[in-house]
Backbone bond lengths (Angstrom), bond angles and torsions (degrees), N, CA, C in turn:
res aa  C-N    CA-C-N  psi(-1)  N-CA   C-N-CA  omega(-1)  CA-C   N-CA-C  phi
1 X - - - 1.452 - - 1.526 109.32 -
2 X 1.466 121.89 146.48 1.632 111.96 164.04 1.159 147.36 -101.34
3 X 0.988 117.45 129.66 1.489 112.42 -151.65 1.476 104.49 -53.46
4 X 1.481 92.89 147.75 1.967 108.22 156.34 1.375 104.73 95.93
5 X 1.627 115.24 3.80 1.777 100.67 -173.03 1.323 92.26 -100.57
6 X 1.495 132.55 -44.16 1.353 137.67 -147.88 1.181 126.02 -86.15
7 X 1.480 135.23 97.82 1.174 122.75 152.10 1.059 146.43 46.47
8 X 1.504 166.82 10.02 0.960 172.09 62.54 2.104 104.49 128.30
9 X 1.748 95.12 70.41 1.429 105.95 -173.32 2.018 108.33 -77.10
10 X 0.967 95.50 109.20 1.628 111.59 -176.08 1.755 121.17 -117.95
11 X 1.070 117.76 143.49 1.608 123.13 169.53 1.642 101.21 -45.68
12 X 1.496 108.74 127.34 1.769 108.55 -175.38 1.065 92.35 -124.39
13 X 1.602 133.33 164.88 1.629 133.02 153.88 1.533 94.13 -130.96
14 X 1.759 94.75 129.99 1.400 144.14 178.59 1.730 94.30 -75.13
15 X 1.249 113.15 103.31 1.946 93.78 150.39 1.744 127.56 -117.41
16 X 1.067 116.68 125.29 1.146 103.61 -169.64 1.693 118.67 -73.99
17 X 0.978 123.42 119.84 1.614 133.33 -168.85 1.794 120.32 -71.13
18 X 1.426 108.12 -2.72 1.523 112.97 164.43 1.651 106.67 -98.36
19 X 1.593 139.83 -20.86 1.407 108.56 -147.63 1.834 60.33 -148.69
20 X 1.050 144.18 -21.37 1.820 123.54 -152.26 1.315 113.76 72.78
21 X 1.180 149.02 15.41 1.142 153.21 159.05 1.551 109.35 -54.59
22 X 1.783 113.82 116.67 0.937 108.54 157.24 1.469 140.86 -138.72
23 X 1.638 120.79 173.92 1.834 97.31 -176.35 1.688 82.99 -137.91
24 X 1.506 96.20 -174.30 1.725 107.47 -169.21 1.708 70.16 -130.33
25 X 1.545 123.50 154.60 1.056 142.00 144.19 1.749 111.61 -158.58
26 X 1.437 98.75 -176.23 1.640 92.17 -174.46 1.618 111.87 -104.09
27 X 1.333 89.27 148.90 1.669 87.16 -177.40 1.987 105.63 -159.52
28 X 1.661 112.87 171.76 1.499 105.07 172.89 1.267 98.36 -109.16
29 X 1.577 130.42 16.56 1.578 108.95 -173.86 1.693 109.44 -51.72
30 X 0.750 104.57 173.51 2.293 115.68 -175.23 1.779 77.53 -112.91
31 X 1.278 108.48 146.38 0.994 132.53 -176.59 2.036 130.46 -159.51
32 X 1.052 101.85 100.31 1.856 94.41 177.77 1.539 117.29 -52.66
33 X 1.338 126.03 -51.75 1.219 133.86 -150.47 1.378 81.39 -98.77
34 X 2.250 87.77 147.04 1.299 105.57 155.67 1.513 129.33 -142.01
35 X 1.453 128.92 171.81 1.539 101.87 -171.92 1.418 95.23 -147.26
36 X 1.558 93.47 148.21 2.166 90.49 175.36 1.719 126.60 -79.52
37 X 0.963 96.30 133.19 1.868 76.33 -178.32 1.348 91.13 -127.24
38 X 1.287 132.97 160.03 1.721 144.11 -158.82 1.508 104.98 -19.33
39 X 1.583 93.59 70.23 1.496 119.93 172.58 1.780 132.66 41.55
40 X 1.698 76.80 38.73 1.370 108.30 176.29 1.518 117.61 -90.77
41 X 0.917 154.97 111.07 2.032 133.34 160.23 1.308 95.49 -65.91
42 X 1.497 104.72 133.66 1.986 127.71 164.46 1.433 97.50 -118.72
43 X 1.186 109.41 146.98 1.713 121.47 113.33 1.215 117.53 -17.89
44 X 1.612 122.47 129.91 1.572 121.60 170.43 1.386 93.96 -123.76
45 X 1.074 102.56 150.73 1.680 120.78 156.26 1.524 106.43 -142.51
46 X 1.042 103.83 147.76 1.596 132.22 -179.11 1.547 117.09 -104.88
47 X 1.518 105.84 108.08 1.427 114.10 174.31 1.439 124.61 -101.73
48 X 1.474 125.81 144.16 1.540 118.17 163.73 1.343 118.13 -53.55
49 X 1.731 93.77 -60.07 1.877 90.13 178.54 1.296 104.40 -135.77
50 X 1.441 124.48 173.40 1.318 150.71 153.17 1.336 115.52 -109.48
51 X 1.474 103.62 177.68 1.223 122.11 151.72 1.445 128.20 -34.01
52 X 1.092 94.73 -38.83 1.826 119.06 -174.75 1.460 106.42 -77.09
53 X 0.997 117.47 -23.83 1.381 109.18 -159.24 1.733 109.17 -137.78
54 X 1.752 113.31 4.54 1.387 113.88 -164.57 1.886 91.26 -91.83
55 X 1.035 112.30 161.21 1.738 111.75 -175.66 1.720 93.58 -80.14
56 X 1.175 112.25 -42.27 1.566 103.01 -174.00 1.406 102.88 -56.10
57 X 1.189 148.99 -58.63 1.404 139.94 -158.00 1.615 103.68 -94.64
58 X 1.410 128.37 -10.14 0.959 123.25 145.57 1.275 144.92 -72.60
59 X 1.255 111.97 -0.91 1.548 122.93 -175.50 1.736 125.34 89.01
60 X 1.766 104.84 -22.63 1.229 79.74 169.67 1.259 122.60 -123.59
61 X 0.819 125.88 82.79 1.304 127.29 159.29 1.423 123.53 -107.54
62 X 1.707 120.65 138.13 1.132 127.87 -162.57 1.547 116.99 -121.49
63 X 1.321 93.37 144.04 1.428 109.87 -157.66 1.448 117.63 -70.93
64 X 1.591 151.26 138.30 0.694 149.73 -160.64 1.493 139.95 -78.45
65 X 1.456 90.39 -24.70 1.756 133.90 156.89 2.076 94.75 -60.87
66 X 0.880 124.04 -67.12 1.412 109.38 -169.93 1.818 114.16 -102.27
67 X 1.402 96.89 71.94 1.804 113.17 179.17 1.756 103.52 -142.67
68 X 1.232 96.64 70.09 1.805 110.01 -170.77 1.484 126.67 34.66
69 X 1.208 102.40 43.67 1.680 112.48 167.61 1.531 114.11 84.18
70 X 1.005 103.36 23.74 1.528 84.47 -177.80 1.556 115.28 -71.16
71 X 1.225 105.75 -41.37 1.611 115.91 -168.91 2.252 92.29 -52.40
72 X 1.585 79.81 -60.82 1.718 72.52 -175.77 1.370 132.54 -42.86
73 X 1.635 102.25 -17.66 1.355 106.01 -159.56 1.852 96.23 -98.02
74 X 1.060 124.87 -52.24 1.551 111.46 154.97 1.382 119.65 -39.20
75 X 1.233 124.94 -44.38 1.697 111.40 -162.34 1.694 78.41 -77.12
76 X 1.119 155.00 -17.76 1.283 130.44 -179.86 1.687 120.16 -83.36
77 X 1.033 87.75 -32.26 1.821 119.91 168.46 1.716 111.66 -38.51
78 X 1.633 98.12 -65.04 1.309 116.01 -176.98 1.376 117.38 -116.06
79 X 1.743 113.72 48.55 1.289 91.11 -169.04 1.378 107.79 -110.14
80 X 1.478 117.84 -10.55 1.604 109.32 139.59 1.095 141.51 -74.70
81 X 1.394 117.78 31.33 1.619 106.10 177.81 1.604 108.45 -95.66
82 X 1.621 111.87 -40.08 1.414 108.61 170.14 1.553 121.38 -65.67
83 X 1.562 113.16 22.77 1.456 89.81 -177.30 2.006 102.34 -120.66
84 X 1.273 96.11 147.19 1.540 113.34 -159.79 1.439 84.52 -100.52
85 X 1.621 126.88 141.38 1.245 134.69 121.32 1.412 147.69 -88.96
């Protein structure tokens, strides 16, 4: 590889900014802030969500089909427009 083009891939810590959930993984984001973790200095970055905290991987998230009909009530709305004679 040659030197001086690449990125600077380092141990980062991810925190998630709704619950404090956090992980260390590697990454080149550029980053100001940093934080100690078992008397380590990282890279921090600050997330909205994770895994931890997204409704899809949390389980709840709800489907759009069962939020008092709306879906039904459009597909009835428009349900002759796709049809060709």
């Amino acid at each position: 590889m040659k030197e001086g083009i690449h990125p600077n891939y380092r141990d980062v810590v991810f925190v998630d900014q709704s619950n404090g959930f956090q992980f260390v993984t590697r990454s080149t984001v550029q980053t100001k802030e940093t934080i100690t973790v078992d008397g380590k200095e990282f890279p921090l970055v600050k997330l909205e969500t994770t895994s931890e905290s997204h409704p899809f991987y949390t389980g709840t998230q709800k489907s759009v089909d069962n939020l008092g009909g709306r879906v039904e009530k459009f597909r009835n709305k428009f349900a002759r427009v796709g049809i060709k004679k």
